[in-house]
C-alpha positions as CSV (number, residue, x, y, z in Angstrom):
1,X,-0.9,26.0,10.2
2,X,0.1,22.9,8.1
3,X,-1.5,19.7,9.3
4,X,1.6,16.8,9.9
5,X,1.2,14.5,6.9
6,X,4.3,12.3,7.6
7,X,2.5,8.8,8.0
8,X,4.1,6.4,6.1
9,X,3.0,4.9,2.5
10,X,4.5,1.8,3.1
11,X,5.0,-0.9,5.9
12,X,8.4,-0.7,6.6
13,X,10.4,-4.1,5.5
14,X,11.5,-4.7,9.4
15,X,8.0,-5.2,10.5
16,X,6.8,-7.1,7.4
17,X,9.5,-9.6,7.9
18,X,8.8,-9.6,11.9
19,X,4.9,-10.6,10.6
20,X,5.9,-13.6,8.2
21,X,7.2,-14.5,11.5
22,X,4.3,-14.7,13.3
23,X,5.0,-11.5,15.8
24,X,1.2,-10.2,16.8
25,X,2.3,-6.6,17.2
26,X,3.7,-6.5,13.8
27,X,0.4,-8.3,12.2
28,X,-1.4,-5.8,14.0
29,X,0.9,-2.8,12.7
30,X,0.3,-4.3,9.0
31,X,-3.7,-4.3,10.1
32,X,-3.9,-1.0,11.3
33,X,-1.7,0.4,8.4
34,X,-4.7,-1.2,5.5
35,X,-7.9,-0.2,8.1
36,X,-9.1,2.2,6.0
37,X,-8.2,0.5,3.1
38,X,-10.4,-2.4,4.0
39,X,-13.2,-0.6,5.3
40,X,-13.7,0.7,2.3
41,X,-13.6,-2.0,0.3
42,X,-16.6,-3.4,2.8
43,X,-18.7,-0.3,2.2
44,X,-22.4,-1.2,0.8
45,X,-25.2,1.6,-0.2
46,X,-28.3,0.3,1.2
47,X,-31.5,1.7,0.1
48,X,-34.9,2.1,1.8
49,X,-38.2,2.0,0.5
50,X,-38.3,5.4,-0.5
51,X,-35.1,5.5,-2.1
52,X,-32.9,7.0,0.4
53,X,-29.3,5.5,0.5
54,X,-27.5,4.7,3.3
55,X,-23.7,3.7,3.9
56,X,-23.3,0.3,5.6
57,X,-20.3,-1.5,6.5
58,X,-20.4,-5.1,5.9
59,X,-18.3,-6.3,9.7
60,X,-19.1,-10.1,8.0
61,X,-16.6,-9.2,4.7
62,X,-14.2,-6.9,6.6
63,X,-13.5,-10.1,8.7
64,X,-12.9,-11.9,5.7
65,X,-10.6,-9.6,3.9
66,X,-8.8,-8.7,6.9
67,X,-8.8,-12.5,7.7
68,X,-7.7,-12.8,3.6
69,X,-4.9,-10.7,4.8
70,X,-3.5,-12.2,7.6
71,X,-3.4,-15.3,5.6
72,X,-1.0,-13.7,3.0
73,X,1.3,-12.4,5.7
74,X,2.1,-15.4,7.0
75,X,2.8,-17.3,3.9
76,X,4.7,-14.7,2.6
77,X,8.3,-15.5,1.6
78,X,10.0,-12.6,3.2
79,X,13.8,-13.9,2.6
């Protein structure tokens, strides 16, 4: 059986424009749709002192880039 691989690549145009505007649910649509994307980037390998490396996401600079984010939606020329 084939896992469903139809999520979408792109933000559709409607709920970009909707979240120049300012609508919440659409800023959170445009959130949701980079999560992954953004926890990534925040990923860190910490070491020990025995050299053993551990994954560690940094909640400090995934606030920031999603806060980096937000900003750019809403000043965003959508017209």
């Amino acid at each position: 059986m084939e896992k469903n691989k139809s999520k979408n690549k792109y933000v559709p145009y409607p709920v970009i424009v909707s979240a120049t505007k300012g609508d919440v649910d659409a800023i959170g649509a445009v959130l949701k749709h980079y999560e992954k994307y953004i926890t990534a980037l925040a990923t860190k390998r910490l070491y020990d002192e025995f050299g053993n490396s551990q994954l560690y996401i940094d909640e400090y600079l995934r606030r920031r880039l999603e806060t980096k984010l937000i900003t750019a939606i809403l000043s965003f020329d959508a017209a």
